[in-house]
N, C-alpha and C positions, 0 to 999 in steps of 0.2 A: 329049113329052119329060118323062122326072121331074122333079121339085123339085130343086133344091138343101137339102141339108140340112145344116143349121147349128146348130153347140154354141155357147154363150156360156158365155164363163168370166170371172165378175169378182166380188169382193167383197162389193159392193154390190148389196141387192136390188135399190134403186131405179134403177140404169143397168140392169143385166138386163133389171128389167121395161119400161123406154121403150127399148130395145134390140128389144125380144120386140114390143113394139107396135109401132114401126116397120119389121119386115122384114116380119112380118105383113100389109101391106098391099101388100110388092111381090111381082106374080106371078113363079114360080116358083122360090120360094124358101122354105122350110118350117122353121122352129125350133123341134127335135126335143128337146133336152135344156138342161141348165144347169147350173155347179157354180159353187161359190162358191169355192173355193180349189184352187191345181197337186194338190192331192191326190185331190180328189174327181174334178176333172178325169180324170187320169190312170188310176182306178177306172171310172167313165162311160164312156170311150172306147172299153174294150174290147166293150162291146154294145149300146153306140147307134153305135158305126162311121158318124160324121157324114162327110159331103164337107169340110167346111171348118169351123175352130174361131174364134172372136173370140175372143181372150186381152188380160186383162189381164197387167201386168208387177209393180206392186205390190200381192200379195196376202199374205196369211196364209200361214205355212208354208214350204215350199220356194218359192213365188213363182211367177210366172210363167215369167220366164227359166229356170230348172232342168226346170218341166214341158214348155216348149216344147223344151227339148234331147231329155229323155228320150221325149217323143212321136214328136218326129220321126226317132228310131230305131226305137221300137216297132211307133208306126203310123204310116209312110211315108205313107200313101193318105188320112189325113184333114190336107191343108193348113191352116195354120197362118197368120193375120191376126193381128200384136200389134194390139189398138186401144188407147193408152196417151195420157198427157198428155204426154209427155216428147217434143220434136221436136228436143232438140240435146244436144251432147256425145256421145260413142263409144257410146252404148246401141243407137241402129237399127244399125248396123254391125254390132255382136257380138250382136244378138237374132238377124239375117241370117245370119251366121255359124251359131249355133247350130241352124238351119235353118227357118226362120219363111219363109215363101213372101210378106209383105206387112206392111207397118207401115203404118198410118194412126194419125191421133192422134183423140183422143174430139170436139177440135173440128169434124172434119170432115162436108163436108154428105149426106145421104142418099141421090143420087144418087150421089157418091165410092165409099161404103162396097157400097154395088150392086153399080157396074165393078167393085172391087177384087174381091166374094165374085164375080162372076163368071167373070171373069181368073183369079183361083186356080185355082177350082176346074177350069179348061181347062188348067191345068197353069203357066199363065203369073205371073214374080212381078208385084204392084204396089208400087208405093213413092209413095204422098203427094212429091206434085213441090218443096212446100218439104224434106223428108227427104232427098228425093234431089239435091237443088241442095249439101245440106250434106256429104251424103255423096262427093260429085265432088270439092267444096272439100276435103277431108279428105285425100282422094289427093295430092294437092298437097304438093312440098316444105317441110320447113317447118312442118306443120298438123299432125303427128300428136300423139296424146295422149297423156300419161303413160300411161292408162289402157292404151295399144295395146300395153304391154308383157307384161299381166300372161297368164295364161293361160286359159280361159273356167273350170277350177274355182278360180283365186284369183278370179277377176272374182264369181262366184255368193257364195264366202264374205267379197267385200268389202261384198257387197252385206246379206250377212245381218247380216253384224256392225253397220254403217252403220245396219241398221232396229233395233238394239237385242236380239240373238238373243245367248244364253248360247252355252256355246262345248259344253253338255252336249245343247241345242236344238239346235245345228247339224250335232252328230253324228249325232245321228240321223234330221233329215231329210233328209243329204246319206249316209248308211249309212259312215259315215267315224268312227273311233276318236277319242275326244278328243283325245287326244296330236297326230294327225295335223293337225285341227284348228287348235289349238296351234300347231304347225308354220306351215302355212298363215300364221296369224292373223303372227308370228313376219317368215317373206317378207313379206309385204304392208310391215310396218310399215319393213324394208327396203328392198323395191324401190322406193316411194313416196315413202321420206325425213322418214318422223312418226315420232313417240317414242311413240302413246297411240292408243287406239279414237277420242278426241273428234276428233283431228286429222282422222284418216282420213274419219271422217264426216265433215269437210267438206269434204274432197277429194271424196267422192262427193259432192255438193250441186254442189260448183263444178261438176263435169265430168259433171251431169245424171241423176245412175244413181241421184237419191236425192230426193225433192220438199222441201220448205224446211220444208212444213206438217208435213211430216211425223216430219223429223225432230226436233221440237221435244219433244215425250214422251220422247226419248232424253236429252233436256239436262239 
């Protein structure tokens, strides 16, 4: 039986690389490529045509979420693993939505991460069981979150804005007019009920689509 073959997409060399060491050790599973941001990613795929991708969610550029939408229209056939820190708030929901076959989160042990590329790649989704405990709660009257209003392209340019991206950057890594943008930036600050970027940004914070550390370079 072949390998499974597997893309990792994150950031960071050093997760990549104890990523890269650890599948390496389990049979039949082979880690054929790597990118560091949704861009290179989304370049990579078309000719490394991996089985299954690990993606991170907070990257450089269009991000993770933007490249796992446009992947998984592109390329149907190479499934889609977030592996992300983020276990709560509307984010596994709308990464699912945008068609990510599995969420696990970076804490997870390497047995988990195994099943899960194995399960994918059989066509089956996985969801990290505390993800999906959260996700059932969520269904639930009552539970839904501002967040569940917006749209998946206001949800990507809340998310850009929230990391500190110019509204000239978001044009053109989303292919969108400034104006539209603008627009965009505009609803949000409506639908959500802020007056300002800084508010919003911590509306992403609270409701998870944004890491705390992260957003502190923006302040």
């Amino acid at each position: 039986m072949a390998n499974i073959r597997v893309m990792l997409v994150d950031d960071h060399d050093l997760i990549r690389y104890g990523l890269r060491r650890l599948l390496e050790d389990q049979a039949g599973i082979e880690v054929i490529d790597e990118a560091s941001s949704g861009e290179e990613a989304l370049e990579k795929v078309r000719t490394a045509r991996p089985d299954v991708i690990l993606m991170d969610i907070n990257m450089p550029g269009i991000g993770g979420f933007e490249a796992t939408s446009r992947m998984s229209k592109s390329h149907p056939e190479s499934r889609i693993i977030v592996l992300t820190v983020h276990s709560e708030g509307p984010l596994p929901k709308r990464i699912l939505e945008a068609g990510a076959m599995g969420y696990l989160t970076k804490g997870c042990p390497v047995d988990e991460m195994v099943e899960a590329i194995q399960k994918v790649h059989a066509g089956q989704r996985y969801i990290a069981p505390t993800i999906a405990q959260q996700l059932a709660l969520s269904m639930l009257p009552g539970e839904e979150s501002i967040i569940d209003v917006l749209s998946q392209r206001e949800l990507q340019v809340l998310i850009m804005i929230s990391r500190g991206m110019r509204t000239n950057q978001i044009s053109e890594k989303l292919s969108l007019s400034p104006k539209t943008v603008s627009t965009y930036r505009k609803r949000l600050h409506d639908k959500l009920d802020v007056s300002n970027d800084v508010e919003m940004m911590h509306l992403a914070i609270k409701h998870g689509l944004l890491e705390e550390e992260e957003s502190k370079s923006q302040l």
